[in-house]
C-alpha angles and dihedrals in degrees: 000000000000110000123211107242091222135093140215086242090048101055092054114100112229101175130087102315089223080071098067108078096209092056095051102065090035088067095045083057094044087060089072093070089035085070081073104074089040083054096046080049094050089048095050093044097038087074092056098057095035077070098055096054119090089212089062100039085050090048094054103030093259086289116234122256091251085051088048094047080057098045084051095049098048101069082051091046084049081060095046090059092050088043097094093042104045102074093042083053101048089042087051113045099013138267094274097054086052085055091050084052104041090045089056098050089046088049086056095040087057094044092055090046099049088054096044118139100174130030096250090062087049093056100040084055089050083062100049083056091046098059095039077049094056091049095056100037085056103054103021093068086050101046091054094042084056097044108041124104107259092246096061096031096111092035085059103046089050093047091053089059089043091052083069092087091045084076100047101058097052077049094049097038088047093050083045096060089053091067096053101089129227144098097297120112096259092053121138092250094048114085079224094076084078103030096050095067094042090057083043088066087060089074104082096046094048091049093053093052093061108032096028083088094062087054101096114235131274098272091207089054090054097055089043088063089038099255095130095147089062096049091044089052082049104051089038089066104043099023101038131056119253090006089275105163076206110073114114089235086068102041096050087051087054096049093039087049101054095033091056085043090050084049106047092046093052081056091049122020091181118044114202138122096284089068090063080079103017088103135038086238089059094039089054082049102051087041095067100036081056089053114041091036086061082048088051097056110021087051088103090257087112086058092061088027102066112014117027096142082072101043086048087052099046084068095048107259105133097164105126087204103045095053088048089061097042086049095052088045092048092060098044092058088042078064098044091050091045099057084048095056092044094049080050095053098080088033105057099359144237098295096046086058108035077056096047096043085048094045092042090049092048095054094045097048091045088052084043098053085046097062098037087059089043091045087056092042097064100276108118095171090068094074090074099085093047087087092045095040085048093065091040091059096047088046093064098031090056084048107076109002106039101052087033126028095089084033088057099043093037085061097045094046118092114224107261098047091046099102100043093049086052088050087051086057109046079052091051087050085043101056095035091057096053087066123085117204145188131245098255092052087050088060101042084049096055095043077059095043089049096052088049097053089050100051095028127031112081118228107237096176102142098347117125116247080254094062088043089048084051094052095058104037104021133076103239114102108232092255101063092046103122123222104278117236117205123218096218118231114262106229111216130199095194121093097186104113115272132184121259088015116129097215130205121200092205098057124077083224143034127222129199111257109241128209090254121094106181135035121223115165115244121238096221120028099204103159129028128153139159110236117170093334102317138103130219122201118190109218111206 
């Protein structure tokens, strides 16, 4: 039996991925669901500056703060209501058909909004969003965490969080130029200086319904369907080189990727809500998504989040103008400290940084807190440090959560109940962000959230999705987990049947299933030799 020269290691590129051609393009795809996360950022941030134009306070009566608290829950009680649907969407007809249809409700959402007289049609058209929003931001994480080359798979799920902000400062900066008086057409004194960046936040959903069907597949998802000759056609060209089905790279990842889903459906026949609970594996899981998607959203970031205007004026800083540019400098640093933490995440690790953004955030809501009491004591002075602890809040904050909550729960979530953890939780994030909270609870919260980050999240930083799947449904602590050794798939050219050997009717070769069913690159290749034909690669 003739046996391919060529190893799973050595097919992995590790040069500048700009290099491969494959990836290359594959990124430039990926950057169509990446949109998401700048859309679901515009739209956060878009309500923050609405409140901060005159044209939009005079067209809706300058709105109290109860009425505002609704206009911001609506578009979260809109995702509430797609919530059930979106993962069986997305499980059913693909991730890439549940962006086309989140795109278009979003795009008539913004259409309603941006025609909006009165503020019950606003918020009505705030649902409509909410519920388009909650489609995309359930299949677009998944689609790039599917998609993405093994080497970047963690880069690309923590920049998707971190595009989030992208959104936000066009949304700040547009909301900006309405402020600055004059004849143009987002003068203060022009209705479009409200409307204009309302119709702004239709871009990225227009742009996804046209370009969402040049984005490949979810590979997974196709396997999934039994398609297998289509996802290996589609990681032979952006994963291979010279778009051979061949490679041992893509044939590893077919064989890893129906073996894993072979696996995951023996442990559980009937998918559905209830198995995110059914095991202790799953219950350790969804333990620490709840918790660290409440400490995402109840760390005082919301307050400066949503309604700035109020927390500026509750210190007594009433200048339009002045909160506006607070608000556009805010999200560029947000940016700024986004990037950091997902450039951190490969270098010290989910849990280092999940305990210093919790730490961080304690320590600058607690200040915080401080100055806003002695402001209203008689102190003015102490309002000085509002604007500065601002951007320290949102540092450590951007740190940790931003770049790697979906990253994280992406990693510790087995394929096929993927979507439907993501769905819990959107609906955690859902339900967090329609409560409105005080200072003090802020900081007992975040005294809570640190200890939790300390005693329960699992550090996953260099470890296979085997060894993650070990340390939720196996018995080993993470620290005794030994470094994994892979025995590396033998590539046959021979189609006759062989023992032992998966077969796929659709491929021109076979390859002998390994005990690995999922590839993760190594980060350190110590050990590899050819004996009889197969390879063996040390992870450390």
């Amino acid at each position: 039996m003739a046996i391919h020269d060529r190893t799973v290691a050595s097919s992995i590129h590790l040069g500048p991925w700009w290099r491969h051609r494959g990836v290359l393009v594959l990124n430039l795809y990926l950057l169509i669901p990446l949109l998401t996360s700048c859309v679901n950022g515009y739209d956060s941030s878009l309500i923050n500056g609405l409140q901060l134009l005159q044209t939009w306070q005079a067209q809706f009566s300058s709105p109290r703060s109860e009425i505002l608290g609704i206009v911001t829950s609506t578009q979260m009680i809109g995702g509430l209501m797609g919530l059930p649907f979106a993962p069986r969407c997305s499980d059913r007809f693909g991730r890439r058909v549940t962006m086309f249809a989140g795109a278009l409700l979003m795009l008539a959402g913004v259409g309603l909004q941006a025609a909006a007289l009165s503020i019950v049609l606003f918020t009505v058209a705030r649902l409509l969003i909410g519920v388009g929003l909650v489609f995309s931001l359930n299949a677009a994480p998944l689609l790039i965490t599917e998609l993405a080359y093994p080497t970047q798979r963690g880069k690309m799920t923590s920049l998707y969080n971190a595009s989030w902000y992208g959104g936000s400062i066009v949304a700040a900066w547009v909301c900006l130029a309405g402020t600055v008086s004059g004849d143009n057409v987002l003068s203060m004194k022009s209705s479009w200086s409200w409307r204009v960046p309302v119709l702004i936040q239709g871009v990225g959903p227009l742009l996804q319904i046209f370009l969402i069907w040049i984005v490949p597949e979810s590979p997974r998802w196709l396997v999934s369907k039994g398609q297998e000759s289509k996802a290996a056609k589609i990681l032979a060209r952006f994963h291979s080189v010279g778009f051979d089905e061949r490679n041992p790279l893509v044939l590893f990842e077919i064989v890893q990727i129906r073996r894993s889903l072979r696996m995951e459906k023996n442990i559980s026949k009937r998918v559905s809500f209830a198995t995110l609970f059914s095991t202790p594996g799953n219950r350790k899981r969804m333990r620490i998504i709840l918790g660290l998607t409440l400490f995402s959203q109840w760390s005082g970031n919301g307050l400066a989040s949503f309604y700035i205007n109020l927390v500026l004026e509750n210190v007594g800083i009433r200048n339009q103008k002045v909160k506006a540019v607070v608000n556009g400098c805010l999200q560029m640093w947000n940016l700024v400290a986004a990037l950091s933490g997902a450039l951190l995440v490969d270098r010290v690790g989910r849990r280092t940084l999940f305990i210093v953004s919790n730490a961080g955030m304690l320590m600058s809501v607690s200040v915080l807190a401080l100055s806003a009491y002695l402001f209203h004591s008689g102190i003015p002075a102490a309002a000085n440090a509002t604007i500065p602890l601002i951007f320290f809040l949102h540092l450590f904050y951007n740190l940790a959560y931003t770049p790697t909550l979906v990253a994280y729960t992406s990693e510790i979530l087995p394929f096929t109940i993927r979507a439907k953890g993501f769905a819990f939780m959107n609906l955690t994030v859902s339900l967090a962000l329609a409560l409105n909270q005080f200072y003090i609870v802020y900081c007992v919260w975040l005294c809570f959230g640190l200890v939790f980050v300390m005693k329960f999240t699992v550090e996953t930083h260099g470890k296979t999705p085997e060894e993650i799947a070990v340390l939720f449904d196996g018995e080993r602590k993470p620290d005794h987990i030994p470094p994994m050794v892979y025995d590396i798939t033998t590539i046959s050219m021979d189609n006759s049947s062989t023992p032992g050997v998966e077969r796929d009717e659709n491929f021109s070769c076979t390859c002998i299933a390994t005990e690995a069913y999922e590839l993760k690159l190594p980060h350190r290749i110590v050990e590899k030799d050819r004996v009889g034909g197969r390879g063996r690669v040390r992870v450390l």
